[in-house]
N, C-alpha and C positions, 0 to 999 in steps of 0.2 A: 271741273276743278283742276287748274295746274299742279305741275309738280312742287313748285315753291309754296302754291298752299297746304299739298297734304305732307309737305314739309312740314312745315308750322304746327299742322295736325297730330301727325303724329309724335314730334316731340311733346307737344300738348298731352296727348293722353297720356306716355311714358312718364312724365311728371306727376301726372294724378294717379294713375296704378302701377305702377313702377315697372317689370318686367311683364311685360304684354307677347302673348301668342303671336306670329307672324297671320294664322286663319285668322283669329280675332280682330287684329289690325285692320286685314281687308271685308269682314264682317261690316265692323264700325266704320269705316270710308267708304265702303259702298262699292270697291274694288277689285280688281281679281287678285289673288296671291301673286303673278307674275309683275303685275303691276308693283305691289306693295314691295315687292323685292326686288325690283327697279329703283323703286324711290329709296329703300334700305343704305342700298349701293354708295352713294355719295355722303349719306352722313356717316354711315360706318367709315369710309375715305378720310374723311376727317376730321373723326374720333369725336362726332356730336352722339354717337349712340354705337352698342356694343352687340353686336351678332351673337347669339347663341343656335342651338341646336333646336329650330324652330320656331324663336323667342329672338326677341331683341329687346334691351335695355339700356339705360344710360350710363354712363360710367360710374358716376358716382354710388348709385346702388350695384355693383357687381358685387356678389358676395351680399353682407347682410348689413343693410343701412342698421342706423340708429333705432332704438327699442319702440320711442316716440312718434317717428316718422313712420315704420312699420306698421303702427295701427290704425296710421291713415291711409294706409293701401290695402284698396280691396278692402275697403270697412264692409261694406253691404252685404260681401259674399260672405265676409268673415262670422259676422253676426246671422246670415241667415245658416249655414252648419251650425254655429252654435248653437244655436236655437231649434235645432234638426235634433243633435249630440242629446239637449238633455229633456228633449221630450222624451229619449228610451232610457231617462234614469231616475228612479224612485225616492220617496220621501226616505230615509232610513239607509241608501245604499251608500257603499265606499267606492273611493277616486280617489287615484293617484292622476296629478299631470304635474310635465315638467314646464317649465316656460316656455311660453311662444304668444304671439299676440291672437292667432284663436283659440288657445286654453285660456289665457287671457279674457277674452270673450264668453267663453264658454261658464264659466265662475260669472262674469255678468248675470247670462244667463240662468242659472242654478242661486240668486237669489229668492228665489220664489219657492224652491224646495228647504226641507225642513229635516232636520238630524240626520243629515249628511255628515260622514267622516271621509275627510281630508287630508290627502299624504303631498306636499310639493316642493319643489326647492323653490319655487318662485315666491318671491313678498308680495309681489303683485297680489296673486290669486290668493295667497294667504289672509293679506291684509282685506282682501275683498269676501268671503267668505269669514273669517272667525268672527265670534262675537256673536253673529245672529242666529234666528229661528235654530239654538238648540244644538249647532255642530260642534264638531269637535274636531280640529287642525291641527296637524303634523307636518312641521317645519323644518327641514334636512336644515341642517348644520354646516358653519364654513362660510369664508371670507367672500359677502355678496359683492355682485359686480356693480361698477357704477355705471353700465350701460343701462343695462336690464335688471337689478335689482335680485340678480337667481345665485343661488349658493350651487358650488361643483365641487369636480373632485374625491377624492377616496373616502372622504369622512362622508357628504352627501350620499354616494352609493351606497356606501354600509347603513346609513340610516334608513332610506329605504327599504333594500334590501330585506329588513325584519319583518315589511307589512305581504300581506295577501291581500286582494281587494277585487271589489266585484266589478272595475270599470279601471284599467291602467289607458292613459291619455297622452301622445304624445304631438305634438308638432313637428313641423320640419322645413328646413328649409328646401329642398329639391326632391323632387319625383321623378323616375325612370323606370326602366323596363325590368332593373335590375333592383329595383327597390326607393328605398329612404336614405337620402342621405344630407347631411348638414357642412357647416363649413368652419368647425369648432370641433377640435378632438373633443374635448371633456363635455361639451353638448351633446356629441354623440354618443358617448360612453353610458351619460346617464342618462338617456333617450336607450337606449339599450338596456338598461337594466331595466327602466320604468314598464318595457313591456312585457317584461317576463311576470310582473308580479299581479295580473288579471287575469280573472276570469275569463273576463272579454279585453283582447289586448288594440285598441283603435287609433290611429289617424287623421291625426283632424289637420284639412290644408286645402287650400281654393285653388281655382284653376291654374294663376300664373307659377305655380310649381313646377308645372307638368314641365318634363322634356330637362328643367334645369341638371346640371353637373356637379354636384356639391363637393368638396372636398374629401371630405371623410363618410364611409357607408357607414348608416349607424342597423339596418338591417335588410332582408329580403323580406318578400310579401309572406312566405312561411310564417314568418313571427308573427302577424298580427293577422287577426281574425275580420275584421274589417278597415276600410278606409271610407271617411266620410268628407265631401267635398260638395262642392256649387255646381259642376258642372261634368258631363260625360268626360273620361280623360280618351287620351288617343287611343288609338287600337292595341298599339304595343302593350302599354299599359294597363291596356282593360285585359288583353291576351294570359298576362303574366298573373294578374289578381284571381281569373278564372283556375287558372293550372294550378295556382298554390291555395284554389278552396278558398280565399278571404272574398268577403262580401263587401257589394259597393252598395254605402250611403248618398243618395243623392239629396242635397236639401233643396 
């Protein structure tokens, strides 16, 4: 295979999973990392794809696409953690999650369970969840976005903030050695609160996380007691989950 085909290729897969591992890249081509980062070289020169720390992506997803397009990335990995997440939660227990497209998932999932109580700012998960088998749904309050459909801000946190629950759920957009972080102050903030009020305070987020730089830290691995994901994360980051006691979900 030429260099102008695993051109092709790899903006190909970037298109269909959006921020892709540079190991993964040379995984799926059949290549060595030197190579893949050879080929890297020229489209980043030309601003076809965007270098990160590890990870390369395209420009247009740096930072966080569209709520829509998000759920088309990384569907398979997304939906099998979900589907991980709520095999360990019961007929009767309480959850909190904030928005993200595998709490998102996750609320898919967890149609099948029965007198679930529900805390979210998201309509999404809201509107997927109330009404059936028996639950009962708590809606934070405040002016929903037209991206993503999730209410923020100081009236949401305080609304939260009143429940205890036996499952708090967060997303995120980047993963690091240093923690969770996102790339929305006010996503952070109530990503932050959302973990303080569990039991068990958990992370739900697929591979192409790992390594990213998000703007704003919404916490360290201290806060949450586990992290559940697709795929083994780097060393760093398994390093860091060990030292702070939280436990890895692999689905």
């Amino acid at each position: 295979m030429g260099p102008s085909k695993r051109h092709r290729d790899i903006l190909r897969l970037l298109e269909q999973d959006g921020t892709v591992a540079i190991a993964e890249l040379a995984r799926k081509l059949n290549v060595s990392l030197e190579t893949v980062r050879r080929d890297i070289r020229p489209l980043a020169g030309n601003g076809s794809v965007v270098k990160m720390h590890g990870a390369v992506s395209l420009p247009s997803i740096v930072g966080e696409a569209p709520f829509e397009k998000r759920m088309r990335e990384n569907s398979e990995a997304k939906k099998a953690i979900a589907a991980a997440v709520a095999r360990t939660i019961r007929d009767g227990d309480s959850i909190m999650m904030d928005t993200g497209t595998t709490t998102s998932f996750l609320a898919r999932e967890l149609l099948g369970h029965r007198r679930l109580t529900v805390v979210t700012n998201s309509s999404d998960v809201a509107r997927t969840l109330a009404t059936v088998n028996d639950n009962r749904v708590y809606m934070a309050g405040g002016e929903l976005r037209s991206d993503n459909g999730a209410a923020f801000g100081t009236t949401a946190i305080d609304f939260v903030g009143r429940f205890t629950v036996t499952h708090a759920v967060i997303s995120t957009g980047a993963v690091n050695a240093d923690g969770m972080m996102d790339y929305d102050l006010e996503e952070a903030e109530f990503a932050r609160m959302v973990l303080t009020r569990g039991q068990r305070a958990l992370v739900v987020t697929d591979h192409s996380k790992f390594g990213r730089q998000g703007l704003v830290k919404v916490a360290g691995f201290d806060a949450v007691t586990e992290l559940a994901t697709d795929k083994a994360p780097p060393s760093d980051i398994a390093e860091a989950l060990r030292t702070a006691g939280a436990e890895l979900l692999l689905a």
